[in-house]
C-alpha positions as CSV (number, residue, x, y, z in Angstrom):
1,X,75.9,125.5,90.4
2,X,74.0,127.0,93.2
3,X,73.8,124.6,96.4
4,X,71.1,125.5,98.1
5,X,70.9,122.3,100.7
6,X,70.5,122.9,104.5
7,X,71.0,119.1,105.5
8,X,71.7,115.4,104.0
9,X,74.7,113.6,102.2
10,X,76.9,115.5,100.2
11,X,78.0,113.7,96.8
12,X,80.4,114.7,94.4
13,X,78.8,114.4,90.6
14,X,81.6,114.2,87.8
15,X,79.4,115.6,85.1
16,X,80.1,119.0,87.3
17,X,83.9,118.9,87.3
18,X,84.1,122.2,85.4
19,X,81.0,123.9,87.0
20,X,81.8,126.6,89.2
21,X,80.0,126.3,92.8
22,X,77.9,128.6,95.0
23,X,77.3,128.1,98.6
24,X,73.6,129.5,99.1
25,X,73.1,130.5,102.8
26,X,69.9,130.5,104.3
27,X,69.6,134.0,106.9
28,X,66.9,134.5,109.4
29,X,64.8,136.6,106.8
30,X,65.5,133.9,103.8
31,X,68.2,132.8,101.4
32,X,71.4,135.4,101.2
33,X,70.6,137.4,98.2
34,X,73.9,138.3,97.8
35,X,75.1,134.5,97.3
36,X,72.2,134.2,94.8
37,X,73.3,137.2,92.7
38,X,76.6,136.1,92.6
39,X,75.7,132.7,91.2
40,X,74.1,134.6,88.2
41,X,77.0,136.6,88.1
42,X,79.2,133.7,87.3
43,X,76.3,132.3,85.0
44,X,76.5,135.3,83.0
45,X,80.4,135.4,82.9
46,X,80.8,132.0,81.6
47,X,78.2,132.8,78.7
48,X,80.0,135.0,77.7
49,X,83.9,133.8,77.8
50,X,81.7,130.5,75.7
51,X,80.4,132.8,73.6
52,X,84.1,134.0,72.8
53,X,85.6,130.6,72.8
54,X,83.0,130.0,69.7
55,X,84.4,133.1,68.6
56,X,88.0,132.5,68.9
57,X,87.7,129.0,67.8
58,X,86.4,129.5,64.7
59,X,89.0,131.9,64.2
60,X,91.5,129.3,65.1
61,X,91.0,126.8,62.8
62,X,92.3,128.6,59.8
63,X,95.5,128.1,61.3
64,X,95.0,124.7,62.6
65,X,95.6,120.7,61.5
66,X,92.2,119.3,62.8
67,X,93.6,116.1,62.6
68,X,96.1,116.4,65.0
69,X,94.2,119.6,67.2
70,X,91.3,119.5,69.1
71,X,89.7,122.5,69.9
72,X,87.9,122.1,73.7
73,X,86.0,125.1,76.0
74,X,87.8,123.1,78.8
75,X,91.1,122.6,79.9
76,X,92.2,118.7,79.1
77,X,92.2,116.4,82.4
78,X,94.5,113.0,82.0
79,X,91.2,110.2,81.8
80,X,89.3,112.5,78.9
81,X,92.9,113.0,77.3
82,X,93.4,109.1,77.6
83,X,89.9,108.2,75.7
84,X,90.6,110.7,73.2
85,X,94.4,109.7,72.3
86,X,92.6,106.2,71.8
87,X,90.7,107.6,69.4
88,X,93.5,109.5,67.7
89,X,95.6,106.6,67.0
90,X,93.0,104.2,65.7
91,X,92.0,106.8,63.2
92,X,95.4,107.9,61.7
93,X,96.8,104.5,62.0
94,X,99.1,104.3,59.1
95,X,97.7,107.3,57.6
96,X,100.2,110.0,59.1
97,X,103.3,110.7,60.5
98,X,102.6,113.7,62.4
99,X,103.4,111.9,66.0
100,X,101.9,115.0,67.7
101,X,98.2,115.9,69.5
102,X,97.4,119.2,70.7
103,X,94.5,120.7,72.6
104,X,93.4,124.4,72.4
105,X,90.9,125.1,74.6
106,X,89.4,128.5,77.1
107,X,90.6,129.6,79.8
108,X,93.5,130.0,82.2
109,X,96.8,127.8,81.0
110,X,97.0,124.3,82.2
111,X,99.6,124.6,85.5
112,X,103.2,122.9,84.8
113,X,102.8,119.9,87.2
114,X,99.2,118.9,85.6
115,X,100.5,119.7,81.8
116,X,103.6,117.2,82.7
117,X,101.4,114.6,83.5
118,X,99.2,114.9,80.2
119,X,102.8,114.6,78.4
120,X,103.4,111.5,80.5
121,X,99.6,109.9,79.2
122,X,100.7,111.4,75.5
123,X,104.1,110.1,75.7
124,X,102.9,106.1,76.3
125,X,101.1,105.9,73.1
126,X,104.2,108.1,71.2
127,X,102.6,111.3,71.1
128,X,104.5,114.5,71.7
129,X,101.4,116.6,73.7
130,X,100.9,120.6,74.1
131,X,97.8,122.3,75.5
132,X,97.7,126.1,75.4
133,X,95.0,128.9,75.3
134,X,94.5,131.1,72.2
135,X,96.7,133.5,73.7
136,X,99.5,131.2,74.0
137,X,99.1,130.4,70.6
138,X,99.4,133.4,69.2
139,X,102.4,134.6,71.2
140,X,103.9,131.6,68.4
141,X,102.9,133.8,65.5
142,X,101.2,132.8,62.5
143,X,103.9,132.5,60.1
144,X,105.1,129.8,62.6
145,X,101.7,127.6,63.2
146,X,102.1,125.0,60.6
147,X,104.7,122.7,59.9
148,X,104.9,119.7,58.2
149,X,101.5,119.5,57.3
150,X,100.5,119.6,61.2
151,X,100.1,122.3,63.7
152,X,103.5,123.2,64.9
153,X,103.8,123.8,68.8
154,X,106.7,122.8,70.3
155,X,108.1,126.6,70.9
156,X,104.9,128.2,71.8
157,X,106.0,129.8,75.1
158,X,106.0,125.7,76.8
159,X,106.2,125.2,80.4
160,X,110.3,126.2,80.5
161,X,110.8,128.6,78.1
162,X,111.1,131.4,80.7
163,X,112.4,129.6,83.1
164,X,115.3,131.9,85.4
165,X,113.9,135.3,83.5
166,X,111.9,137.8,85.3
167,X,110.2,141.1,82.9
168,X,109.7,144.0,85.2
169,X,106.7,146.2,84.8
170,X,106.2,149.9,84.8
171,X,102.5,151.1,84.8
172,X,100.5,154.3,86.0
173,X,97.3,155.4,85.2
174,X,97.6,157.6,81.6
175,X,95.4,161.0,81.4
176,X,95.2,159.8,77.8
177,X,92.6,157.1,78.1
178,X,89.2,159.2,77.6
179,X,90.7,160.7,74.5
180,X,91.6,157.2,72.9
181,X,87.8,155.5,73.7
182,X,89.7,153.3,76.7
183,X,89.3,152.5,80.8
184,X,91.9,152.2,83.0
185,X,90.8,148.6,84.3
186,X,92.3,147.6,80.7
187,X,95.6,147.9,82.3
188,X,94.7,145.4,84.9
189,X,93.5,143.1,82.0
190,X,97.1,143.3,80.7
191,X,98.4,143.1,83.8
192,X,96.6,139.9,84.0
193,X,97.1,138.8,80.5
194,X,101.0,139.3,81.0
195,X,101.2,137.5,84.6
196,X,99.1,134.7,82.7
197,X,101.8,133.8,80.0
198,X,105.0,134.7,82.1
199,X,104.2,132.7,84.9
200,X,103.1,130.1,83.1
201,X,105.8,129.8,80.8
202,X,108.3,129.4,83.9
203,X,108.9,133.1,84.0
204,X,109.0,135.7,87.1
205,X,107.8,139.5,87.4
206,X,109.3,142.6,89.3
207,X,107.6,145.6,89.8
208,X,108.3,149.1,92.2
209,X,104.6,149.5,93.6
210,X,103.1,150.6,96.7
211,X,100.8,148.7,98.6
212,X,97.9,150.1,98.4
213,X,94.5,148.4,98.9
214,X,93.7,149.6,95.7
215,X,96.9,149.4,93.7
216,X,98.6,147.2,90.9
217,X,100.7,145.1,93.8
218,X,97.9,143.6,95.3
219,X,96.0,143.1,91.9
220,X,99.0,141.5,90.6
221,X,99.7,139.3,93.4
222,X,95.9,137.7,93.0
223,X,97.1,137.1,89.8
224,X,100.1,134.9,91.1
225,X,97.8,133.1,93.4
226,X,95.5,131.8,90.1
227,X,98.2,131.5,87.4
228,X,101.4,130.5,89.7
229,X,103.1,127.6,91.2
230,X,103.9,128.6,94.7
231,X,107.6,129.7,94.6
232,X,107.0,133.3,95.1
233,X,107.1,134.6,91.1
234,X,106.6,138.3,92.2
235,X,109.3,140.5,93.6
236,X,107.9,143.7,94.5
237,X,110.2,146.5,95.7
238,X,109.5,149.1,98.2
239,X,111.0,152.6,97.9
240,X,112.5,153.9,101.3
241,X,109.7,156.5,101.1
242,X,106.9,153.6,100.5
243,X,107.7,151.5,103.6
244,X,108.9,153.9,106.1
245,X,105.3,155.6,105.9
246,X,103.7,152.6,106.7
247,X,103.1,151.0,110.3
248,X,105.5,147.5,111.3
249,X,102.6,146.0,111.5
250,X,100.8,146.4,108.3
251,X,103.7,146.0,106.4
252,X,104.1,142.6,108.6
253,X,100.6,141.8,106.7
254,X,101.2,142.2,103.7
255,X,104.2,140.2,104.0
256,X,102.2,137.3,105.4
257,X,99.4,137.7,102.6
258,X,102.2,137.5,99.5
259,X,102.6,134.1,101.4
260,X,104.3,131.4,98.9
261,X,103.3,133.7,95.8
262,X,105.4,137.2,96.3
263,X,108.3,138.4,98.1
264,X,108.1,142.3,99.2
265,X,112.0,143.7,99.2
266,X,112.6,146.9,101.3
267,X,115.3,149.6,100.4
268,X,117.7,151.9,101.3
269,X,117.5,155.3,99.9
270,X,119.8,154.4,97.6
271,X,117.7,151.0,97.0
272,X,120.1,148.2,98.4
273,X,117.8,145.7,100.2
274,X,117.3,146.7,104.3
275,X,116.0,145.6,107.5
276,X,112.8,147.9,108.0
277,X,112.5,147.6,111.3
278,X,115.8,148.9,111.8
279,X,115.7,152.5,113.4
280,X,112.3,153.1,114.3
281,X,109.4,151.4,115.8
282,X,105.8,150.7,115.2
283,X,104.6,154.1,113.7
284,X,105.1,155.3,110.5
285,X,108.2,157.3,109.6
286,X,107.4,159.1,106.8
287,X,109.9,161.1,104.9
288,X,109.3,165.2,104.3
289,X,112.7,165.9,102.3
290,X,112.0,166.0,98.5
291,X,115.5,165.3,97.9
292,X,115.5,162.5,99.9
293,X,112.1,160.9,98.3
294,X,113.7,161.9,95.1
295,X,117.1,159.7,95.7
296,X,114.9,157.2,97.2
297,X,112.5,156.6,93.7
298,X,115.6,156.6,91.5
299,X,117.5,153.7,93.7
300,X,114.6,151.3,93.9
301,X,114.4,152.0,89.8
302,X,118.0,151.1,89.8
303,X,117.6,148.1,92.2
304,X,114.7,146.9,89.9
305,X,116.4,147.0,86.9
306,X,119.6,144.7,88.0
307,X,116.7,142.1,89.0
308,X,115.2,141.6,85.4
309,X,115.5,140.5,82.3
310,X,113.2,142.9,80.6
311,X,110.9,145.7,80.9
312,X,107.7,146.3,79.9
313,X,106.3,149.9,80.1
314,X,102.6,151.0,80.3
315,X,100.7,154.6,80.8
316,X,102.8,156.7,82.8
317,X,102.6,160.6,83.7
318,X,103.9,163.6,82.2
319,X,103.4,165.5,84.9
320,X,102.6,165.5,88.5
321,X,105.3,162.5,89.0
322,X,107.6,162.8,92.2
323,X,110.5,162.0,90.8
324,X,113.8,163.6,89.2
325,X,111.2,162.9,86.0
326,X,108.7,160.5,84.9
327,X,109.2,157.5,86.6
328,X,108.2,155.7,83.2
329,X,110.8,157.8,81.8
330,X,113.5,157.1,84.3
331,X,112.9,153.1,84.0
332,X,113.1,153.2,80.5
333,X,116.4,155.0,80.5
334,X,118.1,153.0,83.2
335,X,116.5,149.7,81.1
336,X,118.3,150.8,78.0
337,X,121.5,151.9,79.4
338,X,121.9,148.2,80.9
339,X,121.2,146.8,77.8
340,X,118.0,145.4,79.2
341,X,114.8,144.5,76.7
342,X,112.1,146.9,76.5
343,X,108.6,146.6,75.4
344,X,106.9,149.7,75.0
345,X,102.8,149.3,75.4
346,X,102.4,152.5,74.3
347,X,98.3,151.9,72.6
348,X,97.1,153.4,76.2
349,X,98.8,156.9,75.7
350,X,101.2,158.6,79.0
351,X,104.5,159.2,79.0
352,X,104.5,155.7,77.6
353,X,104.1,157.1,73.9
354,X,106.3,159.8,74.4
355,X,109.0,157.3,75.0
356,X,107.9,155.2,72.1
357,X,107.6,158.0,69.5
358,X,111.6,159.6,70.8
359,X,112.7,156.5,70.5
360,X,111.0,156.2,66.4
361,X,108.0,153.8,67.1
362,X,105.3,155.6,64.9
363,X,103.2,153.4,65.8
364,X,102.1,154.9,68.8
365,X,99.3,157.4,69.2
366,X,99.6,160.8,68.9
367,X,97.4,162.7,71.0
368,X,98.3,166.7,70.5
369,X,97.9,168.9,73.6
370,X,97.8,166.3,76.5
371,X,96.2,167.5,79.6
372,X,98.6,166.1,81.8
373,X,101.8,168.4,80.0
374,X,100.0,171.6,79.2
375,X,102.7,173.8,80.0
376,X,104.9,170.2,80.0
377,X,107.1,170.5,83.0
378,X,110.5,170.7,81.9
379,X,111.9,167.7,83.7
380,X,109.7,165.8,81.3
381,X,111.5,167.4,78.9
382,X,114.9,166.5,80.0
383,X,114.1,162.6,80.5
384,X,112.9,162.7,76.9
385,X,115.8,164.7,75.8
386,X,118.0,162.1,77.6
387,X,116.2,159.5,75.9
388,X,117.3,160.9,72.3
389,X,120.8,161.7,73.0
390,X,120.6,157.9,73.9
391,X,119.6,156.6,70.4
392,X,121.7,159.4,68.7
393,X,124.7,157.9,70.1
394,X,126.6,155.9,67.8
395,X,126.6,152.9,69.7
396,X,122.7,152.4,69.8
397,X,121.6,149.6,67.8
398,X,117.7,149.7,68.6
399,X,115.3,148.2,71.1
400,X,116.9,144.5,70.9
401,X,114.0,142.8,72.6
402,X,113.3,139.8,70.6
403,X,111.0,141.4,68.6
404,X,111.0,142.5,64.8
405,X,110.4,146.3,63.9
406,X,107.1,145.6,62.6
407,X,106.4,143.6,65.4
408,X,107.3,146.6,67.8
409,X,105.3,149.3,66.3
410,X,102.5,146.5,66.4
411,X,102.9,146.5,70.1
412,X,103.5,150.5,70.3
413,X,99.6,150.7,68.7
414,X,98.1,148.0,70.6
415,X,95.1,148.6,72.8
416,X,94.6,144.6,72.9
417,X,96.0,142.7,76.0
418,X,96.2,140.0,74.6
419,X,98.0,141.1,71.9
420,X,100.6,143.0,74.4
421,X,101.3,139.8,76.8
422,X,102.0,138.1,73.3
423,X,104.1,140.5,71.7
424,X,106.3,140.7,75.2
425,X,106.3,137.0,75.7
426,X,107.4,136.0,72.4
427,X,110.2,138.7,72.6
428,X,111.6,137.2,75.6
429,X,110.9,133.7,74.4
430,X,112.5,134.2,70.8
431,X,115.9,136.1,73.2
432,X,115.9,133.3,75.9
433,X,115.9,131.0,72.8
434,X,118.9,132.5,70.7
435,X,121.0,132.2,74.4
């Protein structure tokens, strides 16, 4: 909806609750061009996520009761939900038992406090309610979507069922991508697929990131500010190296922009939390010794890992890293040696799949003569080596991540982001479950 009006009442219509709004400013030299392109922006966008709602809905209802589903482009609001119980229960009156309604419908997840009340309105006429997105629906799994005769979806990821877990996240940019037909702003699309379902689901996320204007922290903490509650989900931790090169102040910013949505954690070299201020004063301090920046990487990796409950890994380097190795390769051995879940993403290529195939994933892609290893530096080697003398050992039993082996080379293949917030949700869900 462009509104285009210079003067008069403003009135609020309710057959544009779901329409998204655009302020149109008239400039000296006529209306802002910029706010009108932006309106057809949006235009085009929602075309096109209705055009795959028609898509996904169709593909839906092979797997759906219709008499106790119904399939909506919009998220369910408590006074449509109300009409269309009504209707529910005068139709299967004495003609089922299923006491259950569900709603599957586009777009982001319905927040905890709003799908609580739509339980309440379901509750007063005996219903048991659940609304989800396709995505939360297949994190269930097909072999799981009917029961009883009626769509099953009481374990679908629901409002607690990550409640007091946090996955941490590894990602980097993989020289891999051009080779396997992919972009890198797919791994912000998992990224936001993944922050989607965790948060949403109760769940928390960790991540080791910089701060960078254009990084994965600040990407990721816009993600919190659309998906989540405001209880800070997002724990990002700062590497000695990564905060002592920037200025009190700007650090002091980014702190204020996290607001109620992220908490920023600053460590020691040996990554136990500290005061940054301590020590120095305004200006950056930025640290020359490679020994030091080496220590530094390796305790914020070890810091990370005894905040989470899970790992996921993404991309990565083979070479060119900073570290004692690949810092994909480091997580994933500090992750296993805790016992810690891993998911390994490894459809996008890096270090990711180099990980996956050592530790017998064949599903991930095999791309011969990587430009990022060619001669591969041998502390590559090493982390990989580590990483087999891990699973040669006779106490290793396997990934343990809530996921079946066919399931994990599914997710060591997948390109899909979708698919890879699934996977790694229903792992965690399925663990969190059997606890």
């Amino acid at each position: 909806m462009l509104d285009a009006l210079t003067h008069g009442e403003e009135r609020a219509s309710s057959l544009a609750g779901n329409a998204r709004w655009v302020r149109v400013r008239m400039l000296e030299d006529g209306w802002s061009e910029a706010d009108v392109f932006r309106g057809v922006n949006l235009l085009v966008d929602d075309y096109l996520s209705y055009a795959l709602w028609r898509h996904q809905s169709t593909c839906l209802r092979r797997y759906v009761d219709e008499s106790t589903t119904r399939m909506s482009f919009h998220p369910p609001e408590a006074e449509t939900l109300t009409a269309e119980l009504k209707r529910h229960t005068q139709t299967t009156a004495g003609r089922s038992t299923i006491r259950r309604f569900s709603v599957l419908h586009a777009g982001v997840p319905v927040r905890p406090t709003e799908a609580a009340q739509l339980k309440d309105v379901a509750s007063l006429r005996g219903l048991v309610f659940e609304s989800m997105t396709p995505q939360q629906f297949v994190a269930l799994g097909r072999d799981r979507m009917r029961e009883n005769g009626g769509t099953y979806m009481s374990d679908v990821l629901p409002t607690e069922a990550l409640k007091g877990m946090r996955i941490g996240i590894s990602v980097a940019t993989s020289a891999d991508l051009d080779r396997l037909g992919l972009a890198e702003t797919q791994f912000r699309t998992v990224l936001g697929e993944l922050a989607q379902l965790v948060v949403t689901a109760g769940g928390k996320l960790a991540y080791g990131g910089n701060l960078r204007q254009d990084g994965y922290t600040l990407f990721l903490i816009e993600q919190m500010r659309t998906y989540a509650p405001s209880s800070r989900p997002l724990l990002n931790c700062l590497a000695w190296t990564e905060h002592r090169r920037l200025p009190l102040s700007e650090l002091d910013r980014h702190r204020e922009e996290f607001g109620r949505y992220g908490e920023i954690v600053c460590l020691s070299i040996d990554g136990e939390p500290v005061n940054p201020a301590a020590d120095r004063g305004e200006a950056p301090v930025p640290e020359a010794d490679p020994e030091i920046r080496h220590r530094a990487l390796t305790g914020m990796r070890r810091h990370l890992m005894r905040h989470v409950d899970g790992h996921l890994l993404l991309g990565g380097k083979r070479g060119g890293f900073l570290g004692t190795m690949p810092g994909l390769v480091e997580e994933a051995l500090l992750a296993l040696e805790a016992g810690l879940p891993v998911y390994l993403a490894a459809g996008y290529g890096g270090v990711t799949s180099e990980i996956a195939k050592t530790l017998g994933l064949t599903g991930a892609p095999d791309v011969p003569h990587p430009s990022d290893a060619t001669p591969p530096d041998p502390r590559f080697l090493d982390g990989l080596e580590r990483l087999r003398a891990l699973t040669n050992a006779p106490t290793w039993t396997g990934l343990y991540n809530g996921l079946t082996d066919e399931e994990n080379q599914q997710l060591a293949g997948s390109h899909y982001p979708q698919e890879i917030a699934a996977l790694a949700c229903r792992g965690l869900g399925r663990l969190r479950q059997s606890t």
